[in-house]
GUROMAR-149371 format. One record per residue (C-alpha): x, y, z; residue in three letters; residue number from 0. Coordinates in nm, 3 decimals, decimal comma. Each point is the difference from the previous one (the first is absolute). Example, Ala and Ser with C-alpha at 12.3 -4.5 7.8 and 13.67 -1.06 7.14 Angstrom:
! GUROMAR-149371
+---------+---------+---------+------+------+
!    east !   north !      up ! resn ! resi !
+---------+---------+---------+------+------+
!   1,230 !  -0,450 !   0,780 !  ala !    0 !
!   0,137 !   0,344 !  -0,066 !  ser !    1 !
+---------+---------+---------+------+------+
//
This chain:
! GUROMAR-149371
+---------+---------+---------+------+------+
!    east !   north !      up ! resn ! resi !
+---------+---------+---------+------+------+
!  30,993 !   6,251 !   4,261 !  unk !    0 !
!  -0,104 !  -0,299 !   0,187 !  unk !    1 !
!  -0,160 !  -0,287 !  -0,160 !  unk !    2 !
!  -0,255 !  -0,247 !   0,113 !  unk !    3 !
!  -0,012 !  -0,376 !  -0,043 !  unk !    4 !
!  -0,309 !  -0,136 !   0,053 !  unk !    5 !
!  -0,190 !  -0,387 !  -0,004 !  unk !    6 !
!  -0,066 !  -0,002 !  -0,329 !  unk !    7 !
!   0,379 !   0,067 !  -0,078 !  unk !    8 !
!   0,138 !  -0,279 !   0,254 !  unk !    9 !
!  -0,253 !  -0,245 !  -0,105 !  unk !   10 !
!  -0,346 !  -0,102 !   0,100 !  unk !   11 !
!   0,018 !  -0,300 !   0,304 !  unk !   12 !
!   0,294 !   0,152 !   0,245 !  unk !   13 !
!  -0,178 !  -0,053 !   0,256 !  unk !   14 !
!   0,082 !   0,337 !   0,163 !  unk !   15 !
!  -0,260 !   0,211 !   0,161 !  unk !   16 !
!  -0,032 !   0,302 !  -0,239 !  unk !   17 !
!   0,169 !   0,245 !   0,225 !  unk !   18 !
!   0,299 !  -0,212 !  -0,051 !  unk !   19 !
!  -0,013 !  -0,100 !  -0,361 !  unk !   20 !
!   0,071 !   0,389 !  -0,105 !  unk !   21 !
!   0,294 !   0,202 !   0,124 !  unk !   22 !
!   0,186 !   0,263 !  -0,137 !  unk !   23 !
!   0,324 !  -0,019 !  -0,255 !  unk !   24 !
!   0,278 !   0,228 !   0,106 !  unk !   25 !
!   0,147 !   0,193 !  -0,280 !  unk !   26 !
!   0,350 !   0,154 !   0,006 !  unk !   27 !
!   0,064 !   0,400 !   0,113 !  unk !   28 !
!   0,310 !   0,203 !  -0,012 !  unk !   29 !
!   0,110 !   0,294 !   0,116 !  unk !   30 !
!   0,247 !   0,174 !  -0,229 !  unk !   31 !
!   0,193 !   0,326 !  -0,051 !  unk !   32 !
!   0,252 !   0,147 !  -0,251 !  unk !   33 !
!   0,225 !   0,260 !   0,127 !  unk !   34 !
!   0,360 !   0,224 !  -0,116 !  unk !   35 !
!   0,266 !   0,087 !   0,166 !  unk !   36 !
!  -0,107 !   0,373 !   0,007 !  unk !   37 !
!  -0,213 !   0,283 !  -0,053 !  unk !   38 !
!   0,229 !   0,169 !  -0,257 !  unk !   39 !
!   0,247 !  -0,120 !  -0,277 !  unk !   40 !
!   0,268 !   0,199 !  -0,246 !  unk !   41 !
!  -0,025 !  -0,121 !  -0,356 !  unk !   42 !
!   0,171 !  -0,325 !   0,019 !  unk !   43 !
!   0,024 !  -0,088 !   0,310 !  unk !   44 !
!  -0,048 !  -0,297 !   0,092 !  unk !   45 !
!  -0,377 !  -0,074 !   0,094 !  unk !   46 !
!  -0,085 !  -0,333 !   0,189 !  unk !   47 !
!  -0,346 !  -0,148 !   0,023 !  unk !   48 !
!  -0,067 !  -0,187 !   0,280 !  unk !   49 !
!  -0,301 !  -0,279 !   0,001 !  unk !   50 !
!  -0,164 !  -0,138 !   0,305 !  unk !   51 !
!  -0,251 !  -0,292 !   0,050 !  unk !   52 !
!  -0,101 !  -0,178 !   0,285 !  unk !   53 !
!  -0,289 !  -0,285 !  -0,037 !  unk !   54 !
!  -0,283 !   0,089 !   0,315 !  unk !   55 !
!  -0,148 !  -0,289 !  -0,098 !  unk !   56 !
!  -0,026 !  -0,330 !   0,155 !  unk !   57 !
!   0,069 !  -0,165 !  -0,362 !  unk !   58 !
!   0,357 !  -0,023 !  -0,206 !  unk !   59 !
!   0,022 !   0,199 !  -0,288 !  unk !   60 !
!   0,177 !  -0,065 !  -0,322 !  unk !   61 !
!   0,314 !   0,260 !  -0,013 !  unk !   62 !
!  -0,109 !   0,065 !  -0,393 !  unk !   63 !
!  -0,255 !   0,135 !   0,110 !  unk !   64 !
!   0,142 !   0,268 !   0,206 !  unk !   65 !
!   0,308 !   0,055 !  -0,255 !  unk !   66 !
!  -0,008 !  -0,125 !  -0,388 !  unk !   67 !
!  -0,392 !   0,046 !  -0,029 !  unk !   68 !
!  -0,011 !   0,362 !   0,168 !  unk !   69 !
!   0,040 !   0,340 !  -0,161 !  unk !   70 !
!   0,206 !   0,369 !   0,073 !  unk !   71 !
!  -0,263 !   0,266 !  -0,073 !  unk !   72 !
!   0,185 !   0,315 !  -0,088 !  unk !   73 !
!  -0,222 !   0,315 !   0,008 !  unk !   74 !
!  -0,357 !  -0,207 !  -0,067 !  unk !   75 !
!   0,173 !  -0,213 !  -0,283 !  unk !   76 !
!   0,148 !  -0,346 !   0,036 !  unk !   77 !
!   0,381 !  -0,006 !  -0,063 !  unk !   78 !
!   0,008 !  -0,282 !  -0,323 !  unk !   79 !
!   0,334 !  -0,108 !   0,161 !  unk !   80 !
!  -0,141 !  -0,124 !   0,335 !  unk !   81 !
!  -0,020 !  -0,356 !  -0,083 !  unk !   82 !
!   0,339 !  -0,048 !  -0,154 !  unk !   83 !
!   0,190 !   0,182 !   0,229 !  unk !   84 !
!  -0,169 !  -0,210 !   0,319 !  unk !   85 !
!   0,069 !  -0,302 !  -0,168 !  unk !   86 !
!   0,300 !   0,053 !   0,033 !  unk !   87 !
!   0,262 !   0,076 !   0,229 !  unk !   88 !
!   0,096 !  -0,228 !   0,310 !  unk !   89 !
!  -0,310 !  -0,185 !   0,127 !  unk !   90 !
!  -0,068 !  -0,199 !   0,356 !  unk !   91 !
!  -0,002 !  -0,392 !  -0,096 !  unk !   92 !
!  -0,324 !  -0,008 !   0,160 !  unk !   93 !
!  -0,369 !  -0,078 !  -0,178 !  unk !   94 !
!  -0,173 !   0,151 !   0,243 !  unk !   95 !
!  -0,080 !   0,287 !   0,265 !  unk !   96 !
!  -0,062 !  -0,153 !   0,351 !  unk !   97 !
!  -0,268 !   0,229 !   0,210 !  unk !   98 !
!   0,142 !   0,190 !   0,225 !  unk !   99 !
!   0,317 !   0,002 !  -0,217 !  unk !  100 !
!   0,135 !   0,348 !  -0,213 !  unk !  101 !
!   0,189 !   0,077 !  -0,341 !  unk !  102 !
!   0,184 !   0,264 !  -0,091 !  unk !  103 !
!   0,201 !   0,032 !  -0,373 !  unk !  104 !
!   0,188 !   0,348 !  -0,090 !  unk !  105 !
!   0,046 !   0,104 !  -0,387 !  unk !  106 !
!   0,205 !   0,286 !  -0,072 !  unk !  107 !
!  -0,263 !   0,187 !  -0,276 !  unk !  108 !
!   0,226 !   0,315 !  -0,063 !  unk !  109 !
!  -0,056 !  -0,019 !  -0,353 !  unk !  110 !
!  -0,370 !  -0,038 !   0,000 !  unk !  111 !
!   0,032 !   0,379 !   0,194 !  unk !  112 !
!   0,208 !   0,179 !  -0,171 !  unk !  113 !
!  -0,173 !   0,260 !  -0,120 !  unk !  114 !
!  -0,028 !   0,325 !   0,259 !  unk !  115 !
!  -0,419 !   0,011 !   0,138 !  unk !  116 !
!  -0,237 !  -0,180 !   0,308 !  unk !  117 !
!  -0,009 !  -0,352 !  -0,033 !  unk !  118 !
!  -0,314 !  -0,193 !   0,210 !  unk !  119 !
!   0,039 !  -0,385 !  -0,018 !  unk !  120 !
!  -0,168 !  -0,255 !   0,121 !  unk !  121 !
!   0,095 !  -0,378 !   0,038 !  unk !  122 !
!  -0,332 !  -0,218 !  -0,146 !  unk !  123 !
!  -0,083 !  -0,366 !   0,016 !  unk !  124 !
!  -0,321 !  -0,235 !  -0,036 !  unk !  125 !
!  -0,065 !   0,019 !   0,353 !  unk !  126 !
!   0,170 !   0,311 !   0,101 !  unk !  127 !
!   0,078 !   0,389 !  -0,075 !  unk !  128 !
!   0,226 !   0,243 !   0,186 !  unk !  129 !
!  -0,058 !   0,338 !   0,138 !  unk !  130 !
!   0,198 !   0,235 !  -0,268 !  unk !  131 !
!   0,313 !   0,120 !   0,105 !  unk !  132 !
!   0,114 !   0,333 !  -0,174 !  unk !  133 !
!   0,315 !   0,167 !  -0,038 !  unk !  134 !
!   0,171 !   0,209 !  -0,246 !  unk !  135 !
!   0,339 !   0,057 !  -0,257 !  unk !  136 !
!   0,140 !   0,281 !  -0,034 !  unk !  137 !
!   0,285 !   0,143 !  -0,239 !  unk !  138 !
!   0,167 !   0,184 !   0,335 !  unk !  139 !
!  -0,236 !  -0,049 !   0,268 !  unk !  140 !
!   0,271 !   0,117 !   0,294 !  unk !  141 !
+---------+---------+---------+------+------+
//
């Protein structure tokens, strides 16, 4: 989305010729992904979930935004744990995503997949959504 400022919003009298006096406000982008260690997992065994984020835009982005105020969906529905469980955990000092700049933050979730089936997830935020990744636990898979 890209937003417009124009005269009336900076103020009659700037004295700018009209080409100047309107310009377009950047707003921020990221490119994010959610990932696991494998394809294939025994009944409790350990399952990681790895999330990505890297701001492509030329503006900082508050880290809430890309962890506390973002969602696990787990097979279309939105995991109710999401927010408490990225709230916490260790966290980078920082306010802010620089552009140019990545994240990355790891939760082991084996408990949320512990039942045997195909699990599709997908990492969402305001600004963002992940391709799904899919893989599967099985009672003896091997």
């Amino acid at each position: 989305m890209v937003g417009l400022v124009t005269t009336s919003e900076l103020g009659a009298g700037t004295g700018l010729p009209t080409a100047a006096r309107t310009f377009q406000a950047s707003t921020p982008h990221v490119w994010a992904a959610v990932t696991v260690d494998q394809p294939i997992f025994h009944i409790n065994q350990p399952i990681n979930v790895m999330f990505a984020a890297t701001n492509v835009s030329d503006m900082p982005i508050r880290l809430t935004e890309l962890r506390e105020e973002t969602v696990l969906v787990i097979n279309g529905q939105d995991w109710p744990e999401s927010r408490f469980t990225f709230t916490n955990g260790a966290h980078s000092t920082a306010q802010f995503l620089q552009p140019a700049k990545s994240m990355m933050f790891v939760y082991q979730l084996t408990r949320v997949f512990k039942e045997p089936g195909l699990y599709r997830i997908v990492w969402r935020g305001k600004d963002f959504e992940t391709l799904p990744v899919e893989f599967r636990v099985a009672k003896d898979p091997f």
